[in-house]
C-alpha positions as CSV (number, residue, x, y, z in Angstrom):
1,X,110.6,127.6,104.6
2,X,106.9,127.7,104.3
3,X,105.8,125.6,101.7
4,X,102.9,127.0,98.9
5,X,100.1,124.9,97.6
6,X,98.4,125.4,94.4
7,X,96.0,122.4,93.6
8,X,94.6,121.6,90.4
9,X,90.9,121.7,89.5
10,X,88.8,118.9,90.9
11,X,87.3,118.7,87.5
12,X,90.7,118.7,85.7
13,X,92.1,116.2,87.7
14,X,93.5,112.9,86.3
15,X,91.2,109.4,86.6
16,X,92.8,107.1,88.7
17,X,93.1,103.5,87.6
18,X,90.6,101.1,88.6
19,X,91.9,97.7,88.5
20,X,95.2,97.5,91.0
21,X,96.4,94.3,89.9
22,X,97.1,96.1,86.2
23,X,99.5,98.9,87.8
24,X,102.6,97.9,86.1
25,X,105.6,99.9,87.2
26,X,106.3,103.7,86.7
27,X,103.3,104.3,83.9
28,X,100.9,106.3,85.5
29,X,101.2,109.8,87.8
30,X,99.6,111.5,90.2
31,X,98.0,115.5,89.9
32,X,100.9,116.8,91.6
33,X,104.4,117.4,92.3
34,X,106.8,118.9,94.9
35,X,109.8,121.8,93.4
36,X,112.0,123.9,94.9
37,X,114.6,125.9,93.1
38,X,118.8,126.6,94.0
39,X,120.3,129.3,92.8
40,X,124.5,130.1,94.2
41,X,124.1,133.1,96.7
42,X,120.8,132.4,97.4
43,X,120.6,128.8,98.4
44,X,117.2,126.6,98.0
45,X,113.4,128.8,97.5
46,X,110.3,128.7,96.6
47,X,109.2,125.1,98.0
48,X,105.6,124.4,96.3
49,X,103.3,121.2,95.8
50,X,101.9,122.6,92.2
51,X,100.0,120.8,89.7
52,X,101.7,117.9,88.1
53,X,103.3,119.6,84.5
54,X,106.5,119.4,82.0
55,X,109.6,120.8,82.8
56,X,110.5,124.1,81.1
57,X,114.5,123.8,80.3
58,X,117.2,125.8,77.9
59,X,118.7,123.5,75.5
60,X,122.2,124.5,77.1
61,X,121.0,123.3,81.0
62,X,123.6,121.8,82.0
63,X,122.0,118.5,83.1
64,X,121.5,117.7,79.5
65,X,124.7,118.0,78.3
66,X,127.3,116.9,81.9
67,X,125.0,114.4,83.5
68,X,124.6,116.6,86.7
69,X,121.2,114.3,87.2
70,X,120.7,112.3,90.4
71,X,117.3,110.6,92.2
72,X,116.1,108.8,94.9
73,X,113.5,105.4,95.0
74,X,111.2,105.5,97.8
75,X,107.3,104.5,98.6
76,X,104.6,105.3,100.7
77,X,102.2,102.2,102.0
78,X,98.4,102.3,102.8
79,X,97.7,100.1,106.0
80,X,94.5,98.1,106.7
81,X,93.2,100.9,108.8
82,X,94.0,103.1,106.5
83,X,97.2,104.6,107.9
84,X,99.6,106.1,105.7
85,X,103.7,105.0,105.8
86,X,107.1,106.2,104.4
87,X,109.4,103.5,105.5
88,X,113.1,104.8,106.6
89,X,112.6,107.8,104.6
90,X,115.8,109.7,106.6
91,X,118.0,107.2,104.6
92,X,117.1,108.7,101.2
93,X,117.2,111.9,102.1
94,X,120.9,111.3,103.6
95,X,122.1,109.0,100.8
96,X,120.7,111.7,98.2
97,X,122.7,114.3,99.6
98,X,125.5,112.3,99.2
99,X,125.1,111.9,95.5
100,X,124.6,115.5,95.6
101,X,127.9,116.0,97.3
102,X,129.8,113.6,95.1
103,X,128.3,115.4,91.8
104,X,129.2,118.9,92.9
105,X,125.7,119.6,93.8
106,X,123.6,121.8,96.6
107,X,123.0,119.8,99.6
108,X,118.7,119.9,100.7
109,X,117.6,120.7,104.0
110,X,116.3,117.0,105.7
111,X,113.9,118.8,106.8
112,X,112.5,120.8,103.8
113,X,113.2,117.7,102.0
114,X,110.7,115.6,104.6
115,X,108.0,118.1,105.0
116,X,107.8,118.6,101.4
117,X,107.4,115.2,100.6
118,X,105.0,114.8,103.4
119,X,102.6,117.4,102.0
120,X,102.9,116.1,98.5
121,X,102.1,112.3,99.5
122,X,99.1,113.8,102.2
123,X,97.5,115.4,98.8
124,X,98.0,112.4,96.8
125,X,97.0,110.1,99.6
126,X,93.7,108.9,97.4
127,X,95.9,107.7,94.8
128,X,97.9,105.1,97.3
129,X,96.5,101.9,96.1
130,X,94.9,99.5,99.1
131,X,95.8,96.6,97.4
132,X,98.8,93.9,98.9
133,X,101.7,94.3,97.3
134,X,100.7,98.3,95.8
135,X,102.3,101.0,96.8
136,X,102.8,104.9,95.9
137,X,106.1,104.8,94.5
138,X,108.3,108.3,94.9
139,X,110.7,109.5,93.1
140,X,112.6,113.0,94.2
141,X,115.4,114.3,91.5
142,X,117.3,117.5,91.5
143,X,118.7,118.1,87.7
144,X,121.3,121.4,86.8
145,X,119.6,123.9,85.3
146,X,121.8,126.4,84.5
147,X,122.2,127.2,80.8
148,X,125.9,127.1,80.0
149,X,128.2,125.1,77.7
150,X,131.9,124.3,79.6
151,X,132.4,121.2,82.3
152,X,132.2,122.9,85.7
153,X,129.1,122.4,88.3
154,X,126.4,124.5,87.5
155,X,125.1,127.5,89.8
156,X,121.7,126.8,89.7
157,X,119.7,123.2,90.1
158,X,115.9,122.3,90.0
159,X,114.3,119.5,92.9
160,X,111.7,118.2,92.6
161,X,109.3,115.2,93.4
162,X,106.7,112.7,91.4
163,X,104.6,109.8,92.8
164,X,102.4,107.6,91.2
165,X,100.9,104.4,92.2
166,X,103.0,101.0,91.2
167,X,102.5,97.3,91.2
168,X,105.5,94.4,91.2
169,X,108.2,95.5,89.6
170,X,109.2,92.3,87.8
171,X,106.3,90.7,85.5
172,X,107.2,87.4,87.7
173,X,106.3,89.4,91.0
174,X,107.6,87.3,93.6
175,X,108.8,84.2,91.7
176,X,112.2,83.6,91.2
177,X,114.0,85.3,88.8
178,X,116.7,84.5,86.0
179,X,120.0,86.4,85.9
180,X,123.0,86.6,83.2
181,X,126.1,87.7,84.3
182,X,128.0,90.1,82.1
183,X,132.1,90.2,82.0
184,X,132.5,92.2,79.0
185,X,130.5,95.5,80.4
186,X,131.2,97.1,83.9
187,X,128.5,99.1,86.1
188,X,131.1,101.3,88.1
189,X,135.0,101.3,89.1
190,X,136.8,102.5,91.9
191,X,137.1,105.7,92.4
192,X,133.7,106.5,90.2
193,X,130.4,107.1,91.4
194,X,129.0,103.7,91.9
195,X,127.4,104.4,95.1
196,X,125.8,107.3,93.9
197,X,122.1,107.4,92.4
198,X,123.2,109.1,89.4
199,X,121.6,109.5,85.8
200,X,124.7,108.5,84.2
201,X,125.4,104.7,86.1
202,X,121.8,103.6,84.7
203,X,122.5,105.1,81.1
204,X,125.9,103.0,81.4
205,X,123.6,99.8,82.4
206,X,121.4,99.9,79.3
207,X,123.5,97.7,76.7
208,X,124.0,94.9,78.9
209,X,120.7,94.9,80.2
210,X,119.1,94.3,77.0
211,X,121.5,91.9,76.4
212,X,120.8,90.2,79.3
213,X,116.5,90.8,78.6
214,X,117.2,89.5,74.4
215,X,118.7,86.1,76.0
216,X,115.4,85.6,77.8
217,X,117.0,86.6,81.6
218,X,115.3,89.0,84.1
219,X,118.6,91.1,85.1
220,X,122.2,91.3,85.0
221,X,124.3,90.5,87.4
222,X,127.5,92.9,87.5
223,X,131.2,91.9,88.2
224,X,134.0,94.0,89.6
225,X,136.0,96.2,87.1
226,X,139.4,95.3,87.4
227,X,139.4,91.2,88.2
228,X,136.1,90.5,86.7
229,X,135.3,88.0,88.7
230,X,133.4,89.2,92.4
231,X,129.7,89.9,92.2
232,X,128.8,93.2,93.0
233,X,125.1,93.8,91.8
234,X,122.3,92.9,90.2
235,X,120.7,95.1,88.0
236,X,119.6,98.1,89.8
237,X,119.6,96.1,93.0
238,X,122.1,94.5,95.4
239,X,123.0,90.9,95.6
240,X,122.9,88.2,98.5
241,X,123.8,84.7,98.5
242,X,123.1,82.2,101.0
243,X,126.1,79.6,101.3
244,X,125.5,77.2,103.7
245,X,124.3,78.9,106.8
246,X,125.6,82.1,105.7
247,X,124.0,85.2,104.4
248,X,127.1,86.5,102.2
249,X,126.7,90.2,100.3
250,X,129.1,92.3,98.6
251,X,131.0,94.9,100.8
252,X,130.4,98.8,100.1
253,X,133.5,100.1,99.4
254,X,132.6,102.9,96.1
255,X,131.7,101.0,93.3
256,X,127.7,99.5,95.2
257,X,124.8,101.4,95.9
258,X,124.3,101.6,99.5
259,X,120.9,100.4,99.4
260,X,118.7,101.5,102.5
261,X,116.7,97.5,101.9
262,X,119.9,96.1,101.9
263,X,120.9,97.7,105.2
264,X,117.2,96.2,106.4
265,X,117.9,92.9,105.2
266,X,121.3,93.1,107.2
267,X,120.0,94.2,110.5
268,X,116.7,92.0,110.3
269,X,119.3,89.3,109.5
270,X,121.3,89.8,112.4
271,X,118.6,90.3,114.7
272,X,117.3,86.9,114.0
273,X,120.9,85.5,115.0
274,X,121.4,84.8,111.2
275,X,125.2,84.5,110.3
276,X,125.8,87.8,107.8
277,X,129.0,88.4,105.8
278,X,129.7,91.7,103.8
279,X,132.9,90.1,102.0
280,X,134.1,89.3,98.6
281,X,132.2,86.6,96.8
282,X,133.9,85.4,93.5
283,X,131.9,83.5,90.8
284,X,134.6,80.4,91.0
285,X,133.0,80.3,94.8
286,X,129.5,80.6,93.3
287,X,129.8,78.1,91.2
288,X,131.6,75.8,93.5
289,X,128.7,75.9,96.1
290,X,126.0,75.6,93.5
291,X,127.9,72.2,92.5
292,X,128.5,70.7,96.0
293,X,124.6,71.9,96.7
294,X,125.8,74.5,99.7
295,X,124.2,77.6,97.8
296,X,121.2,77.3,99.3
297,X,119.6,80.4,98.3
298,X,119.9,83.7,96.5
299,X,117.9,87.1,95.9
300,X,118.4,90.6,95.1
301,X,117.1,94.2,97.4
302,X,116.0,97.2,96.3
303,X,113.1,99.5,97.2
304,X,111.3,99.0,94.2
305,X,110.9,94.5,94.2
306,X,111.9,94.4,98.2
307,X,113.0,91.4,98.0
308,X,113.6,89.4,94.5
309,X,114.2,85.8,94.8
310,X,116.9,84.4,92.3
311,X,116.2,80.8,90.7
312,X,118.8,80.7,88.0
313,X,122.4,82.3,87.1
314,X,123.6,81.9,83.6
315,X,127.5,82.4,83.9
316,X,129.5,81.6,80.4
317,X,126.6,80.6,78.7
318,X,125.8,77.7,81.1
319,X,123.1,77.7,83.6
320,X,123.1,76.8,87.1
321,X,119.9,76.5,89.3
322,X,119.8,77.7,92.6
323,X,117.6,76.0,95.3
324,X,116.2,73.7,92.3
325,X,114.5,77.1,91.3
326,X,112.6,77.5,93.8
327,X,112.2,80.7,96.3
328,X,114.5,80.1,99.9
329,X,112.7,80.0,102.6
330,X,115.2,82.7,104.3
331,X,114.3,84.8,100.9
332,X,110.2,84.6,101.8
333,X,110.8,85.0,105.6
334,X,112.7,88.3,105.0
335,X,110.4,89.8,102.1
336,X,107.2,88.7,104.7
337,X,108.7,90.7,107.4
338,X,109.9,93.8,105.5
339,X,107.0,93.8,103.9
340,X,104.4,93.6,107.0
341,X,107.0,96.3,109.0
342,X,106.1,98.8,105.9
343,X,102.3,98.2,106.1
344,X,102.1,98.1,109.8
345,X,100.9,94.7,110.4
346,X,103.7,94.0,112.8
347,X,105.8,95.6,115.4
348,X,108.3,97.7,114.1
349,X,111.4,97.1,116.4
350,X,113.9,98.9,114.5
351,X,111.8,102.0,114.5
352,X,112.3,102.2,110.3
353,X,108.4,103.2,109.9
354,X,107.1,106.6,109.9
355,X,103.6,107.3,110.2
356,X,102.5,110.3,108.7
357,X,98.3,109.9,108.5
């Protein structure tokens, strides 16, 4: 599908920010935006990068009232030369389709999907910031916009994309953070759609994260649903643990996001001859190698912080430091290398960076 363009006005476009080191996370957004439109019969139309503008919606869409709502998390990186990187993009466009497919939603082209983005983040490329750290965060969303009242999937759906330019995510950047777990809420169950980016697992995460924010903690950290007692993420990020010599993280199996930094972290982990284990991890293990001194490290994944270093776990209202508090040195060595792959400072042996300017 060809894809239209329809800028806005030089003179009516938005001042970007001046000082870098004041981004914040998800405040500000670009002039811009990718849609594209599904209707059943018809399929996907009318790709566009159009000027940057509220959503027109019937108070019946269906998204508003069934949850049919699901996104992606992804960046674009400015190298020193100027270059211009999406880093394993192929992985959000595949794990989006499979919250589409879980959610009784339309499938999007990979291709469509890339090229769309592409052109979007090409017109926007002034807005990717230069400094360390900054990036131009990117968020595609397809949403139900059929305007009906009855549970069934909807026959028509909106996609479309948003990028702005973002700073740490945490206020602590990369210092370690403080975590609370939670045994009274749960993020997902078997069978559900835990592995899914969808609306409705982050609207479920709300209570217990302020809970967790109100006792002075970063994030939470999430048990299993039926024993209550293995970790399986924190916050909107997944979990590792380094116990002894071993890089220990939850297994997928339904109820954890598949996170494409967490696959990174595996396979960069591996490469370097690191010993990984996707298994169980209960907290009485947690706890046990925090006492004897063998938890060595811990940090959380995601595409938004990287790599989050963990410096304190609160479990049953007493706290237990990890690594005296202090970031692991296998925590800095992995967020370094991830990190330089996605700006191009170093080889890129997985082959996880596209270039695209």
């Amino acid at each position: 599908m060809e894809i239209s363009i329809v800028q806005v006005d030089p003179e009516k476009r938005k001042a970007k920010p001046k000082d870098e080191s004041k981004l914040g996370f998800g405040r500000v957004f670009t002039d811009h935006m990718f849609t594209m439109t599904y209707h059943a019969g018809q399929g996907w139309r009318d790709p566009a990068v159009r000027p940057y503008g509220d959503l027109h919606l019937d108070p019946a869409a269906m998204c508003l009232h069934y949850g049919q709502l699901i996104f992606e998390g992804m960046k674009a990186y400015r190298g020193k030369n100027g270059e211009i990187y999406l880093f394993r993009p192929e992985e959000n466009i595949r794990r989006m389709n499979e919250s589409a497919k879980r959610l009784c939603m339309p499938a999007l082209d990979p291709e469509v999907f890339l090229e769309g983005l592409k052109q979007l983040v090409m017109l926007e490329k002034d807005w990717i910031p230069k400094s360390s750290g900054a990036s131009l965060y990117i968020r595609p969303t397809m949403i139900a916009t059929e305007a009906a009242l009855g549970v069934h999937p909807a026959d028509s759906y909106l996609f479309y994309i948003i990028v702005g330019p973002v700073g740490a995510y945490y206020p602590e950047g990369f210092s370690p953070t403080k975590i609370y777990v939670v045994e009274e809420y749960i993020r997902s169950a078997p069978g559900g759609i835990g592995y899914c980016k969808a609306a409705g697992n982050y609207a479920a995460s709300l209570m217990a994260s302020a809970m967790a924010i109100e006792k002075g903690y970063t994030q939470v950290l999430w048990l299993d649903a039926v024993n209550r007692k293995y970790v399986e993420e924190v916050g909107t990020s997944n979990i590792f643990f380094v116990i002894d010599d071993e890089l220990i993280t939850p297994p997928l199996g339904g109820t954890i996001l598949p996170g494409v930094t967490r696959d990174s972290v595996l396979r960069i982990a591996r490469a370097w001859g690191v010993k990984v284990s996707e298994r169980p991890l209960s907290m009485e293990e947690i706890l046990a190698a925090c006492q004897d001194g063998s938890l060595r490290e811990s940090f959380a994944s995601g595409t938004a912080a990287i790599v989050s270093p963990i410096g304190q776990i609160c479990y049953r209202n007493r706290e237990y430091a990890i690594n005296e508090g202090r970031t692991g040195k296998l925590t800095e060595r992995l967020y370094e290398e991830i990190l330089r792959i996605q700006y191009g400072e170093k080889e890129d042996p997985f082959g996880w960076r596209l270039r695209i300017a």
